[in-house]
N, C-alpha and C positions, 0 to 999 in steps of 0.2 A: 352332210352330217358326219358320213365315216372321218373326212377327214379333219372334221371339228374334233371329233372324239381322240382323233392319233394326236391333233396337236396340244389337246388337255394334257391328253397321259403323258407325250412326253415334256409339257411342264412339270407335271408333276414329280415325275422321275428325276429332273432337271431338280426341283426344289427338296427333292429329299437327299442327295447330293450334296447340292451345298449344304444344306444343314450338317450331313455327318462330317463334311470336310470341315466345319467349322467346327465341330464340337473335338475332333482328332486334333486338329489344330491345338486348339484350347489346352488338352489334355499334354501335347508333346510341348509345349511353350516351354521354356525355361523364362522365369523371372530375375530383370536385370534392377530390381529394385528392392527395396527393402519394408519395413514395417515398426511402429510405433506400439508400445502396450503398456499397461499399467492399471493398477488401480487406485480410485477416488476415495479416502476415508476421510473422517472429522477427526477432531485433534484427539480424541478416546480413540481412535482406530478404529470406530465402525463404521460401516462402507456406506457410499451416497449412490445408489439408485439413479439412473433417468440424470446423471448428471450432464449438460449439453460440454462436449470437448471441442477445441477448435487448432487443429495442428498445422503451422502456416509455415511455408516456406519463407524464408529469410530473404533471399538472393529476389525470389519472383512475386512475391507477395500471395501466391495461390494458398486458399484454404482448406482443408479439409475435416469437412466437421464428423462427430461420433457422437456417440450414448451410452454411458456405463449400462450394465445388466444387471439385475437381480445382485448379484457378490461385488459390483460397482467396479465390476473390469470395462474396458474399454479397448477398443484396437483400429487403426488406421492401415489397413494393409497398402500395397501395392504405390507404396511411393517413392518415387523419383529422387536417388541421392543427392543428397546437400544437405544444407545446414536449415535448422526445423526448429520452432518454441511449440510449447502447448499450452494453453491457456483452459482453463474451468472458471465459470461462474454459474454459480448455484443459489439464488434466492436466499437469504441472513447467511451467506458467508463472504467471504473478500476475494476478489477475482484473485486468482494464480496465473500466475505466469511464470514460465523457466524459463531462465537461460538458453542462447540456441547453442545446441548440441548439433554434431555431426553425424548423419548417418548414413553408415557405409553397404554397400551390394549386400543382398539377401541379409542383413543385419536384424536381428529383432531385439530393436531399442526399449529398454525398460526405463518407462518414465511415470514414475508412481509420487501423487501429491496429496496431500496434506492441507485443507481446506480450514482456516481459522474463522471462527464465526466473528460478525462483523457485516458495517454495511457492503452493498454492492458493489458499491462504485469504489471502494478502497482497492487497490491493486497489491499485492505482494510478489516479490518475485522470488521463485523458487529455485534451490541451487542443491536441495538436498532429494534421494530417493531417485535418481537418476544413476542406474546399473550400466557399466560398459561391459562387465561381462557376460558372454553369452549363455543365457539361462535358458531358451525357447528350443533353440534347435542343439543336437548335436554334433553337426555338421563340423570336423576341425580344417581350417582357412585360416590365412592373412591377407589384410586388404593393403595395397602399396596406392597414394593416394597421389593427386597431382602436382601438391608440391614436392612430393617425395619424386615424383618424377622427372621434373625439369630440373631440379635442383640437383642430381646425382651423376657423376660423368658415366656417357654412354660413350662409348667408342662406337660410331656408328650408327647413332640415334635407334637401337633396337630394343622398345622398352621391354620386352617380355626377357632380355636378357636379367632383368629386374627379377624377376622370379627366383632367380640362384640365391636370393635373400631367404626364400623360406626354407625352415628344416623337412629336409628330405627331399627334394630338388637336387637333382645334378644334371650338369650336362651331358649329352650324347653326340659324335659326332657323324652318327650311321646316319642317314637318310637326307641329311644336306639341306634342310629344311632350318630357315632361317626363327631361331628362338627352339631348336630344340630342344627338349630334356624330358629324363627320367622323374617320375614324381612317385617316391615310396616306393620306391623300387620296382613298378610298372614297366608294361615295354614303353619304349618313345612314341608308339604310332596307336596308344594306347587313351591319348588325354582329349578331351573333347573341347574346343576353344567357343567358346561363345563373345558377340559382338551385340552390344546393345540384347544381348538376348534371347539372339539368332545364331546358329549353328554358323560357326567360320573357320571348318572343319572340310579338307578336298579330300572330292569324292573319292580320289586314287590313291593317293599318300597317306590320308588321312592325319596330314598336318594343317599347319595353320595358311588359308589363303590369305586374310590381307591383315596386315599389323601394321593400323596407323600411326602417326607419327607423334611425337609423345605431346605436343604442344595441343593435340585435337584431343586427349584422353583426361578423362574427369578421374577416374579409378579405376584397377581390376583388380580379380581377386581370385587366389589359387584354394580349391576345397583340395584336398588330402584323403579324405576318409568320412566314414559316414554321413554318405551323401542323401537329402532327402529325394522322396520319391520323381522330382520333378526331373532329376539327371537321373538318366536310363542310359541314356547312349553309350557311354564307354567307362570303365572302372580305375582308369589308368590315371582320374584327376582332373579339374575341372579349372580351366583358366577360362572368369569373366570378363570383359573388358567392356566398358561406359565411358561413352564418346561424352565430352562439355555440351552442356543445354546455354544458350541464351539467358541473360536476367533483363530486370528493368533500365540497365544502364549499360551502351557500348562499350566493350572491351574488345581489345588486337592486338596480337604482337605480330613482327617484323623480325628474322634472325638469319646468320648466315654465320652455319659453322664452318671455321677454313683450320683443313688441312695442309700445309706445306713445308716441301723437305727446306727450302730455303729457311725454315727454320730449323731445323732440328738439326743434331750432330751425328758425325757418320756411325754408324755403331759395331761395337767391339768387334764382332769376326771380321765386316769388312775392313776396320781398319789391322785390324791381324794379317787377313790376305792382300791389302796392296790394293784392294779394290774401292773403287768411288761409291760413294752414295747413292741407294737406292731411291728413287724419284716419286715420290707420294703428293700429286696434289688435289685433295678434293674441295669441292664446295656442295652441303648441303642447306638451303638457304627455302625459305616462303616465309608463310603468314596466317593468323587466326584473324576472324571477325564475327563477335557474336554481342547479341543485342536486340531488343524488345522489336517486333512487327507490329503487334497490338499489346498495348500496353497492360501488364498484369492477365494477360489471357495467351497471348501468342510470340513464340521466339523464337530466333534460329541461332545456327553456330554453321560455321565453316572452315575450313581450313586447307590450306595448300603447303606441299614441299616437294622440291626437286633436287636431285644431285649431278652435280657434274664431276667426272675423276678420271686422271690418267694414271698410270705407276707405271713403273717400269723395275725391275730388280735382277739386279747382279746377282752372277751365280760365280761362285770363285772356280780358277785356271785349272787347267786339268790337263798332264802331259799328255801326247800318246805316241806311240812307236812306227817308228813305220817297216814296210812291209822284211826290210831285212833283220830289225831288232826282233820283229815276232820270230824269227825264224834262229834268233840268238846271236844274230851278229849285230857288234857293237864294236865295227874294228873306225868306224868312221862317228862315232855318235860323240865326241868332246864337241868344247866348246865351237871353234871355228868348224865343225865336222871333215878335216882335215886326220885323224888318227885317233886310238879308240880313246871309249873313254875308261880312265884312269879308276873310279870307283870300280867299273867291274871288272878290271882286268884285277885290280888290287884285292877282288872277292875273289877269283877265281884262282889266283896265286895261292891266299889263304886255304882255299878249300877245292884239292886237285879233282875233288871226286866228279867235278860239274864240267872238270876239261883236262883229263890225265896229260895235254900235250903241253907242254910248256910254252914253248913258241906263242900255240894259239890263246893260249890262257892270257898270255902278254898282249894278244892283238884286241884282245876282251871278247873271244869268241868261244858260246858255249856250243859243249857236245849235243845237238842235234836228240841224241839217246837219252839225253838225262833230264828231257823237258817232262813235266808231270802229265799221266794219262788226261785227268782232267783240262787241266791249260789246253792241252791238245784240242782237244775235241772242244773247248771255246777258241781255241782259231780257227779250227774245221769249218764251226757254225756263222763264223764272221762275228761272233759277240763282242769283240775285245777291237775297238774303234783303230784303225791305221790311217795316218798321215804319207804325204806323198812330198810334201816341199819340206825342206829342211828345216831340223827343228829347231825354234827362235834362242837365242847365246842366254837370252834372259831369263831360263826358267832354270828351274835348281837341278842341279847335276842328283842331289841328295834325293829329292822326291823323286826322279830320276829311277834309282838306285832303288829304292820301295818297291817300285811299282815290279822291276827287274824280280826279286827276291819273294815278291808275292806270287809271280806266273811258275817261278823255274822252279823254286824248292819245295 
């Protein structure tokens, strides 16, 4: 019996548990979808009661029915973006039906009709009383939607760089996290990113973990300011991101972005310095497939992408001295390094003060005394790179010379 009695209690403890995990749950969700509202009047304007509403999805054919209220409002919450008609039929008036409209993440779609008395079975289709601006919340956002997104060059396929579209958005380049940015001049490690709805925010960085590839994303959408109570987590701006759902009909794409220097032409500083073309080839290439499981009830979506990339990049010549130039002797550093060279002896003629001796000023060898404290003590520390085989006939006497006039004076 005692031990009937422990293993009640701890059911029960078990079951009150999960309850408060679900209701915590519930409470910290962020909604990756949006809502429908309006109200039902007759051609006088006054409202229709008890009117049955039926808000259907376009793409999947799922419906969603409602009931205006007493003031003949109506509302459809928690649905899944895409494109949506609404339809009213009320007993002596003519069904309504609108146009499919678009509706975007947390959007609250104002679709208010106008019921003309008439029989039932008469159908009218409604194009007026339908608000795009947002009247419900006032949360300020923009939604970047999925043909806005394939259709826009990415370097790089990284859609959140898409973001730099909305005002007050900039980039940052502190924390290395790929889609950074400041939003309304937040810190960067400040914006809370949600996937399908779900926090995709790391635990450490608190940037973003995974940013799908833009061919799997349906829409996202950046809040700014006046955020509703559902975002708690962070103040710094709220990027939603809504993966593609499935319809009644197969759809796939197929794509392979190619990067290659064998196209492209060398560019300006390399070809200013003598230098070859930097080697860029990538491939970013996969595929979508999505499409009914069961028809008008159940659907999937998928998608794959991988990259493959080499580079390789030229960094332009750079003299350096060897161990007798650091020490100011340039009586062997011309061309063939057979006798000095001629630029510094021809500086040190000009200007006795760096080699009062004649003689040595002609050999191009400076006073030892008149090297600068600092230069010093960067050959002291080894900072200043020395060469040991002789320096190549090919590199300029003149940069040469620069590099002389930057250590000694």
């Amino acid at each position: 019996m005692k031990a009937l009695e422990r293993s009640g209690r701890f059911f029960g403890i078990t079951l009150v548990a999960a309850v408060c995990l679900f209701f915590v749950s519930a409470l910290w969700s962020q909604t990756a979808t949006g809502r429908i509202v309006g109200t039902i009047t007759d051609q006088t304007g006054a409202v229709i009661p008890g009117a049955p509403i039926s808000v259907t999805n376009v793409e999947t054919r799922v419906n969603y029915e409602a009931l205006t209220n007493e003031q003949g409002a109506y509302q459809a919450p928690l649905l899944p973006i895409g494109m949506y008609t609404v339809a009213a039929a009320v007993p002596g008036f003519q069904k309504a039906v609108t146009k499919p409209e678009k509706l975007e993440i947390n959007q609250s779609l104002r679709v208010d009709i106008k019921l003309a008395v008439g029989a039932r079975t008469e159908e009218v289709v409604v194009e007026e009383g339908i608000t795009h601006v947002e009247t419900i919340s006032p949360t300020l956002g923009m939604s970047v939607t999925s043909n806005q997104i394939v259709n826009m060059p990415l370097n790089g396929r990284n859609t959140l760089d898409l973001a730099l579209l909305q005002p007050g958005v900039i980039p940052t380049t502190a924390g290395g996290n790929t889609g950074t940015f400041s939003v309304a001049g937040g810190r960067q490690d400040s914006v809370t990113y949600l996937l399908d709805g779900g926090i995709n925010n790391n635990l450490l960085s608190n940037g973003v973990v995974l940013n799908p590839n833009p061919d799997t994303i349906e829409e996202f959408r950046i809040l700014t300011s006046t955020y509703n109570a559902e975002y708690g987590r962070n103040g710094g701006g709220i990027v939603s991101v809504v993966t593609k759902s499935g319809t009644n009909e197969f759809h796939g794409t197929a794509y392979d972005y190619v990067r290659n220097d064998a196209l492209n032409a060398n560019s300006f500083f390399n070809n200013a310095g003598g230098l070859p073309k930097d080697i860029l080839k990538r491939n970013q290439f996969g595929g979508t497939l999505g499409g009914p499981a069961m028809k008008d009830k159940l659907f999937f979506f998928s998608g794959w992408q991988s990259q493959r990339q080499s580079r390789l990049q030229t960094s332009p010549k750079l003299n350096t001295f060897t161990p007798a130039e650091l020490n100011g002797d340039f009586s062997l550093s011309n061309a063939s390094h057979t006798g000095p060279d001629t630029n510094v002896a021809a500086f040190l003629q000009r200007f006795p003060f760096f080699q009062p001796n004649p003689a040595l000023a002609a050999q191009a060898i400076i006073d030892p005394s008149k090297i600068n404290t600092v230069a010093k003590n960067y050959l002291k520390a080894g900072l200043i790179p020395a060469r040991l085989e002789p320096a190549d006939p090919a590199q300029s006497l003149r940069q040469h010379y620069r590099q002389f006039r930057w250590i000694w004076i």
